[in-house]
DRENLOSE-452858 format. One record per residue (C-alpha): residue in one letter; x, y, z. Coordinates in pm, 1 decimal. Layout:
<recs>
> A; X; Y; Z
...
</recs>
This chain:
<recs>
> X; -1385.2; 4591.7; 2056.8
> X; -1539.5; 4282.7; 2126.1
> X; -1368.7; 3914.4; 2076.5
> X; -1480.1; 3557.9; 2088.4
> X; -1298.0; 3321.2; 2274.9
> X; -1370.9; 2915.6; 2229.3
> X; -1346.0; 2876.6; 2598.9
> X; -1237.3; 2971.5; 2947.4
> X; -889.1; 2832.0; 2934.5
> X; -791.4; 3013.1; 2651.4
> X; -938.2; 3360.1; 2729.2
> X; -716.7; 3298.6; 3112.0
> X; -423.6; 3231.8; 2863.9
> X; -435.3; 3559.1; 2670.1
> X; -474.2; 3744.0; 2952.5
> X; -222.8; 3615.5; 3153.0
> X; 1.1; 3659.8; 2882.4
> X; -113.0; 4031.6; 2872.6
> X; -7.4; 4093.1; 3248.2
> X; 349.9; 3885.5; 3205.1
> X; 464.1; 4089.3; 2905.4
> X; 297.6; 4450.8; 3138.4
> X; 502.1; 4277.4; 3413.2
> X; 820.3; 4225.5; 3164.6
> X; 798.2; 4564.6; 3027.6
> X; 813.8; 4729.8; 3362.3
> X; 1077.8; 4578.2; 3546.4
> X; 1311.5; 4559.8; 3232.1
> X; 1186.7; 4991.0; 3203.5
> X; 1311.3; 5032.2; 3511.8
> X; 1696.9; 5117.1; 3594.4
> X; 1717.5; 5188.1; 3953.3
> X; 1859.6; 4842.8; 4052.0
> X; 2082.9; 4807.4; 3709.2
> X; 2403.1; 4898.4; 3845.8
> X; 2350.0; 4614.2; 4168.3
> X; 2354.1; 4329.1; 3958.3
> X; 2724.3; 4159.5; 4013.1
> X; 2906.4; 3949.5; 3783.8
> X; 2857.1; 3655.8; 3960.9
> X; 2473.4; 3691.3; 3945.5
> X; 2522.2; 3795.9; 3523.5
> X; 2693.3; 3471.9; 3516.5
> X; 2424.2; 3284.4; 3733.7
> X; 2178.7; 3438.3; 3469.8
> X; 2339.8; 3282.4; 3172.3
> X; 2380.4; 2965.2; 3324.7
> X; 2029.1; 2937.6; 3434.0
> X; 1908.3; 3026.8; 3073.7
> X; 2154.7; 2762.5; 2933.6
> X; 2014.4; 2492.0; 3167.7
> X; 1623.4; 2610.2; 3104.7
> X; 1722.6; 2584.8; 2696.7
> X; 1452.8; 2387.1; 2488.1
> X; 1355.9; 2202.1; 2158.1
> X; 1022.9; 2186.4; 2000.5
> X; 999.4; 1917.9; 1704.6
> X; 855.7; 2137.9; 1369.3
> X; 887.7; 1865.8; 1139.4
> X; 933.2; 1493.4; 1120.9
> X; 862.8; 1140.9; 996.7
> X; 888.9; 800.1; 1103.4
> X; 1215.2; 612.6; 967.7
> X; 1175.5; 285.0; 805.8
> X; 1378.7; -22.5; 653.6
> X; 1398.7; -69.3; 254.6
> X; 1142.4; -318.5; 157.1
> X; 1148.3; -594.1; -147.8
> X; 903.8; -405.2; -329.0
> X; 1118.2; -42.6; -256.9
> X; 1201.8; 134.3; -586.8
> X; 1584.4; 271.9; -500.0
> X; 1733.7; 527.9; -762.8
> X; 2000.6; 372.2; -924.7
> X; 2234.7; 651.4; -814.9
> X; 2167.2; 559.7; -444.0
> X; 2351.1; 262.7; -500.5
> X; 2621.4; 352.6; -791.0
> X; 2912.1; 338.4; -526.4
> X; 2945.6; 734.6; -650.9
> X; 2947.0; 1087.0; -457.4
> X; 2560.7; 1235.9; -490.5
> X; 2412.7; 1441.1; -354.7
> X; 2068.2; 1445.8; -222.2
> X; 1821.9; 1730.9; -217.7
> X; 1479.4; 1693.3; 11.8
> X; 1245.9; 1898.2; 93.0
> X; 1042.9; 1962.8; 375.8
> X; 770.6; 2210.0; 571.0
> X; 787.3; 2283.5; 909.5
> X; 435.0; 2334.5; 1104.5
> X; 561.2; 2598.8; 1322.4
> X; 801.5; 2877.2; 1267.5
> X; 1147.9; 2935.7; 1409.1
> X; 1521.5; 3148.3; 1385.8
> X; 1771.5; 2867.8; 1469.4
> X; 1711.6; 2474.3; 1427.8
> X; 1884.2; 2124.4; 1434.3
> X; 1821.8; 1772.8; 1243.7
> X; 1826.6; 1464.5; 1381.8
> X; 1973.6; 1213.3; 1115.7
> X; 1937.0; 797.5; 1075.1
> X; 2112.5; 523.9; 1012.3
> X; 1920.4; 291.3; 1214.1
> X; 1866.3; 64.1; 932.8
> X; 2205.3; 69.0; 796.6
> X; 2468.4; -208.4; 877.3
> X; 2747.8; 31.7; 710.1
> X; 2815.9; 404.0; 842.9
> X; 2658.6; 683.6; 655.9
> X; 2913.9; 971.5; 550.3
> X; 2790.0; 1294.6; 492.2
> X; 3085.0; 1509.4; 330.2
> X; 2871.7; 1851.9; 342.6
> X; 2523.3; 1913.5; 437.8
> X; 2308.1; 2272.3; 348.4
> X; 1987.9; 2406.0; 432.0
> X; 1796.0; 2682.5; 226.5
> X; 1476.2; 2791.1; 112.0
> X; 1334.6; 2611.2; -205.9
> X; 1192.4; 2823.1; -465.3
> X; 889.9; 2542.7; -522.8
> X; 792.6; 2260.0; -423.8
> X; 827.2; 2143.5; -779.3
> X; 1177.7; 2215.7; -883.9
> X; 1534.0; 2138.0; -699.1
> X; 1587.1; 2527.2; -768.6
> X; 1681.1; 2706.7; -428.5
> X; 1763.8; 3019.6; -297.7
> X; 2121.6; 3023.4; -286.0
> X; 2193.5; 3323.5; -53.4
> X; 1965.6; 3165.3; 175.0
> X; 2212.0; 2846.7; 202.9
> X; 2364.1; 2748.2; 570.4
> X; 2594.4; 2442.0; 618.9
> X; 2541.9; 2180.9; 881.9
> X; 2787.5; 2042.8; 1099.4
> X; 2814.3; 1809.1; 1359.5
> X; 3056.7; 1836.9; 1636.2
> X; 3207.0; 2169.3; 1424.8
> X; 3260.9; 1936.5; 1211.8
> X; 3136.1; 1993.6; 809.8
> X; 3196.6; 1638.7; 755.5
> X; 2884.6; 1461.3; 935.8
> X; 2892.7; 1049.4; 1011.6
> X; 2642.2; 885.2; 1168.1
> X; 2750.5; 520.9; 1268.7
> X; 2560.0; 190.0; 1193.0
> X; 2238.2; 136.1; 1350.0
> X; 2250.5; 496.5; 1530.3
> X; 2122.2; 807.1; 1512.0
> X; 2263.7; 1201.7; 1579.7
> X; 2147.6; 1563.3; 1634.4
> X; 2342.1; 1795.9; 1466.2
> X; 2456.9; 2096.1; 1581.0
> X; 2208.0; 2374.1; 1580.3
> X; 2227.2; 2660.0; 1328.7
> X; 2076.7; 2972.4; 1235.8
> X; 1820.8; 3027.0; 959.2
> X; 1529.0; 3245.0; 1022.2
> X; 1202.9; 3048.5; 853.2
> X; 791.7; 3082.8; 853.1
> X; 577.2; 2815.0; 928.0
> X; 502.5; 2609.3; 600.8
> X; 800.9; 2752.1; 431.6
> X; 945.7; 2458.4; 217.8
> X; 1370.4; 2465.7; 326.8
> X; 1552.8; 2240.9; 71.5
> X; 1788.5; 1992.5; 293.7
> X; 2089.3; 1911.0; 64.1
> X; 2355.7; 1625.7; 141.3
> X; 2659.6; 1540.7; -48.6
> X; 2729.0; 1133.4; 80.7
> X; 3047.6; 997.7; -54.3
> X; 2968.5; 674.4; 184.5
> X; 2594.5; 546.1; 105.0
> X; 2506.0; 275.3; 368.1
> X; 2460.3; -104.8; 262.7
> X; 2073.6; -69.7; 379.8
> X; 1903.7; 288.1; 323.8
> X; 1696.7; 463.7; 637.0
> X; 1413.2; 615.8; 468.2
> X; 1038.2; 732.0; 494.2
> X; 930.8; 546.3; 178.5
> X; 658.4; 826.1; 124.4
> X; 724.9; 1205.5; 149.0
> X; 411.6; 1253.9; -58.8
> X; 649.9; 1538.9; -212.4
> X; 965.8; 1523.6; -463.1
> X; 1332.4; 1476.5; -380.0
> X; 1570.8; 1458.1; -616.1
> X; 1891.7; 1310.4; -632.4
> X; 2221.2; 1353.9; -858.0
> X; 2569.0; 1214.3; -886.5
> X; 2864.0; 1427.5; -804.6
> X; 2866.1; 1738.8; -557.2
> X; 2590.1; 2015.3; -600.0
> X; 2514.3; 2077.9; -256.1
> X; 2534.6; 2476.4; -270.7
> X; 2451.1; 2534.6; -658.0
> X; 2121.3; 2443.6; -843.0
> X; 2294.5; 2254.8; -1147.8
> X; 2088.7; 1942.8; -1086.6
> X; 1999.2; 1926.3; -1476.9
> X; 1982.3; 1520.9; -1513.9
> X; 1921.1; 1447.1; -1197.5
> X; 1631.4; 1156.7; -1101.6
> X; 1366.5; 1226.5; -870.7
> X; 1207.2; 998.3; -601.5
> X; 909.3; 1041.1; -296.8
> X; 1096.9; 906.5; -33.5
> X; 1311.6; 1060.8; 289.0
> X; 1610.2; 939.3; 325.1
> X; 1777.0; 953.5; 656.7
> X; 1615.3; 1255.9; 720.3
> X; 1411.4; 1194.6; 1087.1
> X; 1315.2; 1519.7; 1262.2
> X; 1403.4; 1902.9; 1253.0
> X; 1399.0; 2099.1; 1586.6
> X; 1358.3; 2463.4; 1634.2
> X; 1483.1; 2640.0; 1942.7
> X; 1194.1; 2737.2; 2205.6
> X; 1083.6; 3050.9; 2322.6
> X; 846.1; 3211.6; 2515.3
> X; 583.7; 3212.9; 2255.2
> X; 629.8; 2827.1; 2194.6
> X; 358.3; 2539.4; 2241.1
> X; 389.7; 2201.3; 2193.7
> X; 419.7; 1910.5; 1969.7
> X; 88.0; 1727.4; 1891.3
> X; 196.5; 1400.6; 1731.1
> X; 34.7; 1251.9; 1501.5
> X; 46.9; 820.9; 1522.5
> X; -91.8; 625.4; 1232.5
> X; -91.3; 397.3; 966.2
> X; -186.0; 546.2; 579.2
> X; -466.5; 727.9; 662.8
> X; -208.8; 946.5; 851.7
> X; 83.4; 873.9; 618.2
> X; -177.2; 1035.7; 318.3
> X; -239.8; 736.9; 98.7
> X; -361.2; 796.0; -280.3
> X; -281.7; 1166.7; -247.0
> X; -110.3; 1398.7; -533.7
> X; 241.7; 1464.3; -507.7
> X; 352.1; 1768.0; -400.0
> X; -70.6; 1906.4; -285.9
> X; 53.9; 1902.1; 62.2
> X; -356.0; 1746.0; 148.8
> X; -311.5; 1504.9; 425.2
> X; -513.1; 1525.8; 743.0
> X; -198.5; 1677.6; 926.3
> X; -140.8; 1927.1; 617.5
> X; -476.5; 2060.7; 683.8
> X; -398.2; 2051.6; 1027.3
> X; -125.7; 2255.2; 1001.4
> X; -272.2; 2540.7; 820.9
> X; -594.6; 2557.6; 1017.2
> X; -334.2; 2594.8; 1383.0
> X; -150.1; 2859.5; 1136.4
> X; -458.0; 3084.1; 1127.9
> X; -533.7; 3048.2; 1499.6
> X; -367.4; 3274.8; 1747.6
> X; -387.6; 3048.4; 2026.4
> X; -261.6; 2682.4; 1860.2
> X; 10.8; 2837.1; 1593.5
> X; 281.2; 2760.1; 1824.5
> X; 172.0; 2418.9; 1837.3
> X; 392.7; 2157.6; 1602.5
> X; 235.9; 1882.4; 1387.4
> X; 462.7; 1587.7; 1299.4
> X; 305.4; 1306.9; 1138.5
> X; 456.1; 994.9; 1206.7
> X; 219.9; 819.8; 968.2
> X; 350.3; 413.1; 816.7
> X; 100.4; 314.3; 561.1
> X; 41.2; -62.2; 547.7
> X; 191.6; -134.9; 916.5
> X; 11.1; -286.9; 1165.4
> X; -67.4; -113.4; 1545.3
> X; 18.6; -434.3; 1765.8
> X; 324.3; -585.7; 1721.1
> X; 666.7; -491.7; 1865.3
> X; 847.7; -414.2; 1535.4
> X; 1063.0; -58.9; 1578.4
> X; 1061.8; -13.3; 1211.3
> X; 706.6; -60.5; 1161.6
> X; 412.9; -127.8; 1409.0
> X; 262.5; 171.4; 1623.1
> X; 312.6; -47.9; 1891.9
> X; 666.3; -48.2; 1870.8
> X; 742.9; 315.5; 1744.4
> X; 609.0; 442.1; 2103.2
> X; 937.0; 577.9; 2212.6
> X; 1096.2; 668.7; 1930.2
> X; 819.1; 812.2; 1735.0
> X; 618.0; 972.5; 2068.2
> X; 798.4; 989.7; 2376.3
> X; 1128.3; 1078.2; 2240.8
> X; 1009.6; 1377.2; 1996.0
> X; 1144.4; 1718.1; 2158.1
> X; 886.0; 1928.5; 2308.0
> X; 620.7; 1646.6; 2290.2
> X; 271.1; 1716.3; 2473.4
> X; -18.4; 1515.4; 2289.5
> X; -54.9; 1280.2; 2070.3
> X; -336.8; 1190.2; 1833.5
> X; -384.8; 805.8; 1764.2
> X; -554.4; 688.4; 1449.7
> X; -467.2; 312.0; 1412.7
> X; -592.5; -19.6; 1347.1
> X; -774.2; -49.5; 1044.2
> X; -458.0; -268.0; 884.6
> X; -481.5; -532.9; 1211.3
> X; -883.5; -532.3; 1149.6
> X; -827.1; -573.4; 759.7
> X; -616.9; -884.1; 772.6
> X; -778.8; -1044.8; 1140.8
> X; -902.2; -1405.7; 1114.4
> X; -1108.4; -1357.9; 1483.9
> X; -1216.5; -1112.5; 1701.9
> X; -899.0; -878.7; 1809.9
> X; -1093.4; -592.9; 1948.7
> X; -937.9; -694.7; 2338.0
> X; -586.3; -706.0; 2184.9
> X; -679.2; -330.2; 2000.8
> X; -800.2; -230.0; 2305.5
> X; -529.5; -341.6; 2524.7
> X; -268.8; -241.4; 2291.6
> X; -450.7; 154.5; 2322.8
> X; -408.7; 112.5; 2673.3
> X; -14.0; 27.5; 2679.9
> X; 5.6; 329.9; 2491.3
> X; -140.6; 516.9; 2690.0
> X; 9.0; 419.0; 2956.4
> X; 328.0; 463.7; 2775.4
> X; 266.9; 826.1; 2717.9
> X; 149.8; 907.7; 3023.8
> X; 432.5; 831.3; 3191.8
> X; 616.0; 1063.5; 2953.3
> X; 359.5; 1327.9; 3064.4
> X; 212.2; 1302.2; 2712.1
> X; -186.3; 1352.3; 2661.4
> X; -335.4; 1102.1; 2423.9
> X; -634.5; 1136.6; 2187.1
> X; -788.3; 874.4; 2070.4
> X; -957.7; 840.4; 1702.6
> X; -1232.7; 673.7; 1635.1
> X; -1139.5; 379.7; 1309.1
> X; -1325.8; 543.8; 1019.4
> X; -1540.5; 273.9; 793.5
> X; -1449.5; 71.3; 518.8
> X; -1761.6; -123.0; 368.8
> X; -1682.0; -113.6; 8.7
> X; -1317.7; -236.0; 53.5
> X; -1126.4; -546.5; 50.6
> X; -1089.6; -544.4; 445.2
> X; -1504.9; -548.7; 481.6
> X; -1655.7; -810.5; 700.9
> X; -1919.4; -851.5; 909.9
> X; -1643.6; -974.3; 1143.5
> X; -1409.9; -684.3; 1082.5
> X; -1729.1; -457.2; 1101.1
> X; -1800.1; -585.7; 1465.3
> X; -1464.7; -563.8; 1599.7
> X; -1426.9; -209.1; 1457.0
> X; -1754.1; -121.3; 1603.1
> X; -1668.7; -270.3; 1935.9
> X; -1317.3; -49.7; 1930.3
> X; -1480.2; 286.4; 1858.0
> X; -1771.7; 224.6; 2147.7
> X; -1427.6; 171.5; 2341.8
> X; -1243.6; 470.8; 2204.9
> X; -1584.2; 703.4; 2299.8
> X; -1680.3; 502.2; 2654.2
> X; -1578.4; 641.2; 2979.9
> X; -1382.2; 359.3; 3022.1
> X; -1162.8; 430.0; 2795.1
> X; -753.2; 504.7; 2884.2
> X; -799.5; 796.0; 2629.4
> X; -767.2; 1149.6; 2770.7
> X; -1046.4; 1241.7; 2458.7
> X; -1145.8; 1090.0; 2184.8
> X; -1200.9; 1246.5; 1812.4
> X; -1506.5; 1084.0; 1674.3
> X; -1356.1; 1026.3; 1277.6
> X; -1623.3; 760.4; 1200.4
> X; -1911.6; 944.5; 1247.5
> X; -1774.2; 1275.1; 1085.3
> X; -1682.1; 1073.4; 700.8
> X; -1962.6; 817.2; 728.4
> X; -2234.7; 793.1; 487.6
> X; -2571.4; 911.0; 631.3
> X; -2736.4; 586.2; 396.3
> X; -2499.7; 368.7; 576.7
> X; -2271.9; 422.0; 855.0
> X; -1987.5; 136.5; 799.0
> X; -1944.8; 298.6; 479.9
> X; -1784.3; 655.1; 430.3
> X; -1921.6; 881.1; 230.3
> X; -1883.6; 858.8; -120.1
> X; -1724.3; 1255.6; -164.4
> X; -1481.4; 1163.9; 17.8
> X; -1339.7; 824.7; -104.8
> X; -961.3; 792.7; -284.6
> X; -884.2; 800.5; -601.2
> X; -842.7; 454.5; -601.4
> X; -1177.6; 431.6; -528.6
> X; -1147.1; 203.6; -278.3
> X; -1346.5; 287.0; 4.2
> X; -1040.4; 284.4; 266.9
> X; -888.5; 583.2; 201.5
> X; -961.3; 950.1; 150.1
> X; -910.4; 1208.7; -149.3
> X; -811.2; 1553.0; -41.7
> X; -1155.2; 1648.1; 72.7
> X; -1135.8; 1380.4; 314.7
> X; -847.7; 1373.7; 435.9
> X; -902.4; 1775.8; 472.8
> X; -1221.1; 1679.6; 638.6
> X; -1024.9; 1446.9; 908.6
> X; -810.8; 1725.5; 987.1
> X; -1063.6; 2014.1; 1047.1
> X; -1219.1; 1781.2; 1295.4
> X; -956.0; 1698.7; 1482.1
> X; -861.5; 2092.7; 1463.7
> X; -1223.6; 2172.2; 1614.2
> X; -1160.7; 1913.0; 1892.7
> X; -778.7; 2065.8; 1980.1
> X; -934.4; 2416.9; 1966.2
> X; -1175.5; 2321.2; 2246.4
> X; -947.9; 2055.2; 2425.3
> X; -587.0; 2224.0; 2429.1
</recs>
């Protein structure tokens, strides 16, 4: 039988793998030295597996404050018990998990009288499978707060899941913070209901909204067979501008699936910490790429690249040439990361003649940040070359017109090109990972 590998590294990798589990499978076959193993050296055993324990991120999104223009449901802020049903799909697959929850925007504590996981029947309807249902506690406790401006990781729990299963997170709050934590767009339906209706699907009534709330990052436990996390940093070219609810067709959707087929990068995790309409300089926590860094990068369990694709909102709205500050603002990043032992790929910013930001100003200073983002100069471990791969052939500070939103405006993609952005960068982690 005869098999193709994409390069060197991985072939080693298989094979490798091949002689540890030959290895494995002989010593654990063999039972001459069984009976000389102590207690004391059992014990040693467990602890050493407790203190080698490990996380890998298989889902996430970047938490944000409610702004002016934020559409709230009006049960969110009825003063009543609801409860809260969200859904999400994990890139990788797993047996036991844990959430970390938010209240970093909230100036009131967030009380979370019972939380459940299970597996939703669509992505469509609140409908779950209720035999599948596991409660969430923090502490041992059922009863979950997390304090004012703080965050927590629940305890872990057991639910056996597939990559790009959709697991319906329900939360009954009885105490709804002052300001809501949220990821204004899930690109995917939540719903939300007064009174308690965290275990049952009797949600007839209830209102739905496209927004996370308090809901920042699931971890599954790692094993043997686990990768990475490949983070995805952006603005809403990552976050999936313009696309249909619930179609699951942003670049890191495609993403996803494409690692899913491949033996070699299925173990890897894709979290998309995508803002639309921030900014990459800047300092803000809530908002800027600059100053999501730690939170959004270094701090994300099991972290081992990240992909950058940022800076088309500072071009749109810059009155002079900011390609240094771009440029230096990629390389405190990087620098960032690196110390965090974090590889960073760079994107090249994709064109947008034919929208409002279009200038010959903004033009320049884009093209002067992609010759960066490709030059050997550059504080990027790689680079992903975006422009090129969407750009009209007629004209390249245009993209191609297949591939342009439904809003038709020449910014962002429809599914074909956002799909498009995320087989490329698949092709480049295939050969680069």
């Amino acid at each position: 039988m005869t098999m193709k590998f994409r390069n060197l590294r991985r072939f080693l990798a298989l094979v490798m793998a091949s002689a540890m589990a030959v290895t494995m499978l002989t010593a654990c076959g063999s039972t001459e030295n069984d009976a000389d193993v102590t207690e004391e050296e059992e014990d040693m055993i467990e602890v050493t597996e407790e203190a080698t324990e490990s996380w890998l991120a298989a889902w996430g999104t970047s938490m944000q404050t409610v702004w002016s223009s934020d559409t709230i449901p009006s049960e969110a802020t009825s003063g009543k018990t609801v409860t809260i049903r969200q859904q999400i799909r994990p890139s990788v697959s797993g047996n036991e998990l844990r959430f970390t929850l938010s209240n970093q925007c909230g100036s009131t504590d967030l009380v979370i009288d019972s939380m459940e996981i299970a597996m939703l029947l669509a992505p469509t309807s609140y409908e779950i499978d209720t035999d599948s249902s596991v409660t969430v506690t923090y502490e041992g406790s059922t009863t979950i707060t997390v304090p004012a401006g703080e965050t927590i990781v629940t305890d872990a729990v057991e639910f056996p899941y597939s990559a790009l299963d959709d697991i319906a997170v329900s939360m009954e709050i009885s105490s709804m913070p002052s300001t809501i934590t949220l990821h204004r767009a899930s690109r995917c339906t939540n719903w939300i209901i007064t009174g308690s209706h965290v275990s049952d699907n009797d949600w007839s009534g209830a209102s739905t909204y496209a927004m996370w709330y308090f809901l920042a990052v699931m971890d599954v436990k790692a094993d043997e067979n686990s990768g990475a996390a490949i983070v995805c940093l952006g603005d809403s070219l990552t976050d999936g501008a313009s696309i249909v609810e619930n179609s699951f067709t942003r670049y890191t959707d495609a993403l996803m699936e494409l690692m899913q087929e491949d033996l070699y990068l299925q173990y890897y995790s894709v979290i998309n910490m995508g803002v639309g309409g921030t900014n990459f300089l800047g300092s803000s926590d809530n908002s800027t790429g600059l100053g999501r860094v730690t939170r959004d990068i270094v701090n994300i369990s099991g972290v081992k690249y990240c992909v950058v694709l940022m800076g088309v909102n500072d071009i749109g709205g810059a009155t002079t040439d900011i390609s240094a500050d771009i440029i230096a603002g990629y390389e405190t990043l990087v620098e960032e990361c690196h110390e965090a032992g974090i590889t960073v790929i760079g994107c090249t910013i994709t064109p947008f003649n034919g929208s409002s930001y279009y200038s010959e100003l903004h033009e320049e200073i884009r093209q002067t940040v992609n010759e960066y983002i490709m030059s050997e100069d550059s504080a990027f471990d790689g680079y992903v070359d975006l422009a090129s791969a969407v750009a009209s052939e007629a004209d390249s500070s245009k993209m191609d017109s297949s591939y342009v939103s439904t809003w038709n405006d020449y910014l962002h993609f429809n599914a074909t090109g956002y799909g498009l952005l995320g087989s490329t960068i698949y092709d480049y982690l295939t050969m680069f990972i």
